[in-house]
C-alpha positions as CSV (number, residue, x, y, z in Angstrom):
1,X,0.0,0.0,0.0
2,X,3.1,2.3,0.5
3,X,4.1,1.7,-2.9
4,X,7.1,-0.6,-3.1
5,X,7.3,-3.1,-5.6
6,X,9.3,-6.4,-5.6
7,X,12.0,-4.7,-7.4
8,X,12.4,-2.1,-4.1
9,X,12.4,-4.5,-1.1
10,X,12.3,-8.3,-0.7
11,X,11.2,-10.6,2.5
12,X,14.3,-13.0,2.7
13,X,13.0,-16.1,4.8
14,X,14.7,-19.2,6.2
15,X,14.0,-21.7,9.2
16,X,15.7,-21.9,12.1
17,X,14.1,-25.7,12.1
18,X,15.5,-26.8,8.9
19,X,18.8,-24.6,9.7
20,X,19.0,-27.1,13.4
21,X,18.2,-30.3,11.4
22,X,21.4,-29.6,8.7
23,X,23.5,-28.9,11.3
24,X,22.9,-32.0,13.5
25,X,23.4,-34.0,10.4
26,X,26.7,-32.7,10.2
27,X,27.5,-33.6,13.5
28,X,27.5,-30.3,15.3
29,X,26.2,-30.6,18.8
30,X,22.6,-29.5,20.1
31,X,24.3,-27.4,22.9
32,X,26.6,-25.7,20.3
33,X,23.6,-24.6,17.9
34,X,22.7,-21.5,20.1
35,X,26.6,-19.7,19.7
36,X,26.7,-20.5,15.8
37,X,23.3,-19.2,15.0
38,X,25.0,-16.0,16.4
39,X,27.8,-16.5,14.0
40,X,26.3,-17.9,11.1
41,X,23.7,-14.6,11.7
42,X,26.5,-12.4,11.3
43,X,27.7,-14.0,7.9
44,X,26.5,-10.7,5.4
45,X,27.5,-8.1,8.2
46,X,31.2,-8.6,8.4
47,X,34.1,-9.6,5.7
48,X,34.6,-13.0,4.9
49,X,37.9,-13.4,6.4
50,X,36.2,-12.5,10.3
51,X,33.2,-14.7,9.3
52,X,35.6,-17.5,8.6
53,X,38.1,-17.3,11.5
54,X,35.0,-17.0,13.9
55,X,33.5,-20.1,12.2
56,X,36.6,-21.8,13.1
57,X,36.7,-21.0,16.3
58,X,33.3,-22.8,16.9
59,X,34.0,-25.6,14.2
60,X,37.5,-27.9,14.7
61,X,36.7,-30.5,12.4
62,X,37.9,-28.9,8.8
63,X,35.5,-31.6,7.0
64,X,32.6,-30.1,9.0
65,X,33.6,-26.8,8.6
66,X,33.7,-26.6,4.8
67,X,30.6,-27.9,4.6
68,X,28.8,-25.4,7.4
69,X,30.3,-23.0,4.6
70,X,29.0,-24.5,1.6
71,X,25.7,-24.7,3.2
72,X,25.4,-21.4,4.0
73,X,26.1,-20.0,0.4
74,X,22.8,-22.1,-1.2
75,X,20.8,-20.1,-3.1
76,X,18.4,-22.5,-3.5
77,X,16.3,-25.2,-0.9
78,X,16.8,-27.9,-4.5
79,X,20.8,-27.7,-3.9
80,X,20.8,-27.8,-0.2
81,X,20.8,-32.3,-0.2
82,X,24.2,-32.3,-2.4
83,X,25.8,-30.8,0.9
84,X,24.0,-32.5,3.3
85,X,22.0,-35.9,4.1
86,X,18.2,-35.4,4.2
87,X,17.2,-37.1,7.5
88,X,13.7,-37.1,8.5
89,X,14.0,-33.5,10.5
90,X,15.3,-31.9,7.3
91,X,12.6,-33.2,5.3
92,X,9.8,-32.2,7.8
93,X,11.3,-28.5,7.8
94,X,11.5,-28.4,4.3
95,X,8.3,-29.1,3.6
96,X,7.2,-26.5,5.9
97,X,8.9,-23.9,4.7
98,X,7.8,-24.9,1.0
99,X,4.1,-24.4,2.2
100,X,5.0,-21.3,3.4
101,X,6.0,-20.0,-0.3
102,X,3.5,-21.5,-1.2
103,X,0.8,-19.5,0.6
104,X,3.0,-16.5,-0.2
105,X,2.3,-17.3,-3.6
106,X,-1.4,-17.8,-3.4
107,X,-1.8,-14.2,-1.4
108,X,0.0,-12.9,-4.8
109,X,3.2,-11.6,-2.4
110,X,5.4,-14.3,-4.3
111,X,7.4,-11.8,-5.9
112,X,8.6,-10.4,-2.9
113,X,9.3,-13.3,-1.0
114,X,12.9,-15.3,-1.9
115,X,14.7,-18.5,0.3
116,X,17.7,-17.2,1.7
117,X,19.6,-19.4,4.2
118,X,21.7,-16.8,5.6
119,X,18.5,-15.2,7.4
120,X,19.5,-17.3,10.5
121,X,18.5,-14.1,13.6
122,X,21.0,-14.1,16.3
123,X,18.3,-14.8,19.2
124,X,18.1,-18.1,20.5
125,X,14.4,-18.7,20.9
126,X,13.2,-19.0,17.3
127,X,12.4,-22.6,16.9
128,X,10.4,-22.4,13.1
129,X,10.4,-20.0,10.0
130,X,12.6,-16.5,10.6
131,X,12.6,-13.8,8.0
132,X,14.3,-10.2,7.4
133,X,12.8,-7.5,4.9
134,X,15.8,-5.8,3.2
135,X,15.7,-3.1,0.4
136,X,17.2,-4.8,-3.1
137,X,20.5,-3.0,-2.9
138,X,21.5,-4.1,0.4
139,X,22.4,-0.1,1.2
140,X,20.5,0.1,4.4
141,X,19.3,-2.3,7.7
142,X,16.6,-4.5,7.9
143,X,13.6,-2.9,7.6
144,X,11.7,-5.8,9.9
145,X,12.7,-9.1,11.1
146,X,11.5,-12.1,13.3
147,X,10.2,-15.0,13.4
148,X,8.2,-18.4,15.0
149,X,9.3,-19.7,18.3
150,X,7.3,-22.7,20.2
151,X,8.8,-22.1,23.7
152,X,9.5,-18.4,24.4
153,X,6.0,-17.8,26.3
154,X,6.6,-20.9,27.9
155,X,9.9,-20.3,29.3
156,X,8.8,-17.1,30.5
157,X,6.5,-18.9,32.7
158,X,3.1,-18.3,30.5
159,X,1.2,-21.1,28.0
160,X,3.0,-23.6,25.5
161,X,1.6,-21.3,23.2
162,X,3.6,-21.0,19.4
163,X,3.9,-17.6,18.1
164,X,5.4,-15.0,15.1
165,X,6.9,-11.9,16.3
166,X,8.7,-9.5,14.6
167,X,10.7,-6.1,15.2
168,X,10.4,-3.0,12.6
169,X,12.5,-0.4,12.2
170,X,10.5,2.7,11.5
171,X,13.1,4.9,10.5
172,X,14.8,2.6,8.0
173,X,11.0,2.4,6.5
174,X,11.2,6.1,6.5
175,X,15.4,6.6,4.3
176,X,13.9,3.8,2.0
177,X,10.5,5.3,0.9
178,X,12.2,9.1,0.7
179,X,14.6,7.6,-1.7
180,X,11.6,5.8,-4.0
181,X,10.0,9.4,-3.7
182,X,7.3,7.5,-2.0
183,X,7.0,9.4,1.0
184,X,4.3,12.2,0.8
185,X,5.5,15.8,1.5
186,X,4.8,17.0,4.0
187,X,4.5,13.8,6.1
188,X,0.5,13.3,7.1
189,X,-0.1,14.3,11.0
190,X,-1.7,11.7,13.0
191,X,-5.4,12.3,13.0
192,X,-7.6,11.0,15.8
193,X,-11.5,10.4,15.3
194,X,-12.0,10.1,19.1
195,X,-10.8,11.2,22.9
196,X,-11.9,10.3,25.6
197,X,-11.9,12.1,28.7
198,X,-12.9,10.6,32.1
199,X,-13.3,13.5,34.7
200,X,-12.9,10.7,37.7
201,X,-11.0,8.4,38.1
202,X,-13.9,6.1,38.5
203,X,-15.0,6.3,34.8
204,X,-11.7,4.8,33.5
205,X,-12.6,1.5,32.9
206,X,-16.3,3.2,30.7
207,X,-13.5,5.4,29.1
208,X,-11.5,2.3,27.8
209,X,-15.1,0.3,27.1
210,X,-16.0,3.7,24.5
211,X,-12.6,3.5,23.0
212,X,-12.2,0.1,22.4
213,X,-16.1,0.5,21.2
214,X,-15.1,2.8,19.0
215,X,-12.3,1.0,17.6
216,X,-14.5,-2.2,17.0
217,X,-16.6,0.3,14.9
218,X,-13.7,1.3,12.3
219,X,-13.2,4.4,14.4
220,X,-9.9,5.5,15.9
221,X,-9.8,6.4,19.6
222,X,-7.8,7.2,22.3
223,X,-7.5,8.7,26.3
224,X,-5.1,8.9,28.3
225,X,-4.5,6.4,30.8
226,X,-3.8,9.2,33.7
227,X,-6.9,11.0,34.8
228,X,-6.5,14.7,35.2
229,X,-8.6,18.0,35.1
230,X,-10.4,18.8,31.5
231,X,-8.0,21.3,30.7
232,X,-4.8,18.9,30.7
233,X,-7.0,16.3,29.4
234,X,-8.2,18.8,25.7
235,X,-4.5,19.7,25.3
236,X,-4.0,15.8,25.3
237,X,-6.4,15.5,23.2
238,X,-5.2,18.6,20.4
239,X,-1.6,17.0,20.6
240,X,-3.0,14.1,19.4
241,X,-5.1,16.0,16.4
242,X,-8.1,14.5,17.7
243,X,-11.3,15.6,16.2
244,X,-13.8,15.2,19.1
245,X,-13.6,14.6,22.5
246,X,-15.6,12.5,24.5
247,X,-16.4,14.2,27.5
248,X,-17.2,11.8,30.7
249,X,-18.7,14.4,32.9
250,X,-21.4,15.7,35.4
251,X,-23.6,15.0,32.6
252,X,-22.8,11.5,32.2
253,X,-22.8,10.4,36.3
254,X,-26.4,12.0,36.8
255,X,-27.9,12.0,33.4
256,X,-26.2,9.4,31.4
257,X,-25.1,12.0,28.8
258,X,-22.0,12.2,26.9
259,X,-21.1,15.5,25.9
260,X,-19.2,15.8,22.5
261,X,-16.8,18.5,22.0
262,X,-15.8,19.3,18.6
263,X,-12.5,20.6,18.5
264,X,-12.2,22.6,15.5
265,X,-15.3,24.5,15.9
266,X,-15.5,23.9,19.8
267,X,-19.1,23.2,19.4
268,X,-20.3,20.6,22.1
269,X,-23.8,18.2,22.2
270,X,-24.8,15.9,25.0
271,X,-26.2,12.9,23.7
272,X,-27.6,10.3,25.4
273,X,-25.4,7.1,25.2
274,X,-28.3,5.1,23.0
275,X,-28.4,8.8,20.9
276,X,-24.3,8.6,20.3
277,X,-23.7,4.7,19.7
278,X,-26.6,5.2,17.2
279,X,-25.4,7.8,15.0
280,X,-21.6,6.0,15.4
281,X,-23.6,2.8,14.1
282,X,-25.4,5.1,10.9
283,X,-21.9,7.2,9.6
């Protein structure tokens, strides 16, 4: 929707899974995996030379190591059994990540997605598919990256729930659309539909029932989540370009009203709560 096209930016995506299962049919240890990941992540980031003596340094076996190295220059998943045997753990990632191109393909994204083993992410707890978004000349960061992990929550002391997570860097986003001359001048202000201002403390939890009300209804709504007078409150509310405010008042504790301040022409009404939801249902 921002305007890139496969020839600007490209989703590079591995998996750690498949990535694990090569290794251990090399030979390389489970409890070594976590410090080569970090290595092997580092592999377009520094010279060859530094990439080579630090794989070394994790890697004695020379027969081993060459092939670590060869792996890691594939370009393809098809070339990736001449290097190393297919056991059943390779096979099962592999056709994983093939469904996953192939439901890149059927959302018509194809194009931007490519295989690319050296997408490897330095943090231990990725366990499935990882992926980084990089601009086609290689010039600047990642845009995003991340991945699946199975255990994170878990180890965290939560549910044995799986999940994908990634990181963004906004301002890389920002360098790669200005030189596309895809970035609008000036940039757009955030505009707010909605704020909502609780006048006690004891209306919070209504205030965050309208906005997330309001949210479920395609609108965009905010308040802050300190209550303070109604002065401090509209100057939160103009900051954030809001064009009403919700007003949770005397109005609304004795008579159920809300009164609706309109902030460019300070105009206010005090519907009824059935009057407002109403005409927020009808627009």
């Amino acid at each position: 929707s921002v305007g890139l096209k496969p020839s600007d930016i490209a989703a590079k995506i591995s998996s750690r899974k498949m990535l694990a299962a090569l290794l251990a049919a090399l030979g390389i240890p489970c409890d070594k995996l976590s410090s080569l990941y970090a290595i092997l992540d580092k592999k377009a980031k520094i010279p060859v030379e530094a990439f080579t003596e630090m794989l070394s340094g994790q890697i004695a076996d020379q027969d081993i190591l060459q092939k670590v190295r060869r792996l890691m220059s594939v370009e393809s998943l098809d070339s990736i059994g001449s290097i190393v045997p297919i056991t059943p753990e390779f096979q099962s990632a592999l056709d994983e990540l093939k469904t996953v191109f192939a439901l890149l393909e059927t959302m018509g994204i194809g194009d931007y997605c490519r295989f690319d083993i050296g997408i490897v992410r330095g943090l231990a707890y990725y366990t499935g598919m990882v992926f980084e978004v990089h601009d086609i000349t290689g010039d600047l960061r990642a845009v995003c990256g991340g991945g699946r992990y199975d255990n994170l929550l878990r180890d965290f002391g939560g549910p044995a729930v799986s999940a994908v997570g990634m990181g963004m860097g906004d301002c890389v986003l920002e360098i790669l659309l200005r030189e596309k001359g895809l970035l609008p001048e000036p940039i757009a202000t955030r505009c707010l539909d909605y704020f909502i201002v609780p006048l006690d403390s004891a209306l919070e939890q209504t205030a965050i029932q309208i906005a997330a009300r309001l949210r479920l209804a395609g609108y965009s709504a905010d308040f802050s989540y300190k209550t303070s007078g109604l002065a401090k409150q509209l100057k939160f509310a103009t900051a954030a370009n809001a064009r009403f405010c919700v007003i949770l008042g005397d109005e609304f504790a004795r008579d159920g009203r809300f009164v609706i301040k309109d902030l460019s022409s300070g105009q206010q009404t005090t519907p009824t709560c059935d009057e407002f939801w109403t005409s927020i249902e009808r627009s």
